[in-house]
C-alpha positions as a printed NumPy array, in Angstrom:
array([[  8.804, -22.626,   3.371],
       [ 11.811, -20.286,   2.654],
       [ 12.356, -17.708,   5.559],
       [ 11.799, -14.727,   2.409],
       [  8.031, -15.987,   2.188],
       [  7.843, -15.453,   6.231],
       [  9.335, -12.051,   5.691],
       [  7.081, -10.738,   2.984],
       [  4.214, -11.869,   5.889],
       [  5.516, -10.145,   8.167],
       [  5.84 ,  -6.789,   6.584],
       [  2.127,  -7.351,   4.845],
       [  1.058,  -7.896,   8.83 ],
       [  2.882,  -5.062,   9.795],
       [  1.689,  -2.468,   7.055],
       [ -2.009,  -3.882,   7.741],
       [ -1.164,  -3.024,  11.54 ],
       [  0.191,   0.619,  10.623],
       [ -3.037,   1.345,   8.187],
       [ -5.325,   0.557,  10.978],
       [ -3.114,   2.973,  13.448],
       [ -4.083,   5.601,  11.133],
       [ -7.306,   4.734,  10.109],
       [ -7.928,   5.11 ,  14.108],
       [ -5.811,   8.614,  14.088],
       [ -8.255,  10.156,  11.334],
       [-11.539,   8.145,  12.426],
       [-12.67 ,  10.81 ,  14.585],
       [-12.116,  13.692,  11.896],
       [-14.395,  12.145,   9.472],
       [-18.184,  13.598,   9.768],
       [-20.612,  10.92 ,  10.277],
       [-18.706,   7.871,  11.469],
       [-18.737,   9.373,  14.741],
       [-21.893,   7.528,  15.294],
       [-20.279,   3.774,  14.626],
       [-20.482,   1.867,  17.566],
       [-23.528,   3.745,  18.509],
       [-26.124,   2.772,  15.451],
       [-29.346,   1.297,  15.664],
       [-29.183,  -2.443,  16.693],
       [-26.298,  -2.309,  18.161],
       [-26.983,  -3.974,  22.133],
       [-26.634,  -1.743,  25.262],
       [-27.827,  -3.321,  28.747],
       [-27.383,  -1.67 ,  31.772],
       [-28.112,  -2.398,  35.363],
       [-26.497,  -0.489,  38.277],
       [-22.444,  -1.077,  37.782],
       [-22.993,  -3.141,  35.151],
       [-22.698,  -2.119,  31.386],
       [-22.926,  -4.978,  28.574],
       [-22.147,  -3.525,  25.057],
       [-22.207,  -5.779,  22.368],
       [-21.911,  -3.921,  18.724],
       [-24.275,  -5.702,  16.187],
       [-24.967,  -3.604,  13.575],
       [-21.556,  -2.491,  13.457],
       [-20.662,  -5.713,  12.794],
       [-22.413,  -6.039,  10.193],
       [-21.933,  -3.181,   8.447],
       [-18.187,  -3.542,   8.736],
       [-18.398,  -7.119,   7.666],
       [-20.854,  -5.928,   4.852],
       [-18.131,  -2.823,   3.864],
       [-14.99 ,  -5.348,   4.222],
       [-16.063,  -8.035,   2.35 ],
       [-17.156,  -5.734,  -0.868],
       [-13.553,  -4.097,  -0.528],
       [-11.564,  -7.591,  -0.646],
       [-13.827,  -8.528,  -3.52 ],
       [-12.964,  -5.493,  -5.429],
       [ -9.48 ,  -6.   ,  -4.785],
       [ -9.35 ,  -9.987,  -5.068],
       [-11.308, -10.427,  -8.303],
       [ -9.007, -11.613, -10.94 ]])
């Protein structure tokens, strides 16, 4: 593979990496996903020191939410 393929990964990688920076800047201004991480389903145990957190629903709603946004943008 030529090193200009590598490149073009790189910057894709790095413009994926600053979109996430900013989606996490502006996350807290938007009303109502203040409560992802915290939905129903999502796993909280916790017993004296100990806190297990283990986001379910979240998961699944993000996986739900990605995977209709790369199919919008994918379809050919």
């Amino acid at each position: 593979m030529e090193i200009s393929y590598w490149a073009k990964v790189f910057i894709i990688i790095g413009c994926i990496f600053v979109l996430v920076g900013l989606f996490l800047l502006v996350l807290p201004h938007i009303p109502g996903l203040s409560r992802l991480g915290r939905l129903p389903g999502d796993i909280v145990y916790r017993r004296g020191n100990v806190v297990f957190y283990f986001p379910l629903m979240t998961s699944l709603l993000l996986s739900l939410l990605l995977t209709l946004i790369l199919t919008l943008v994918l379809r050919r």
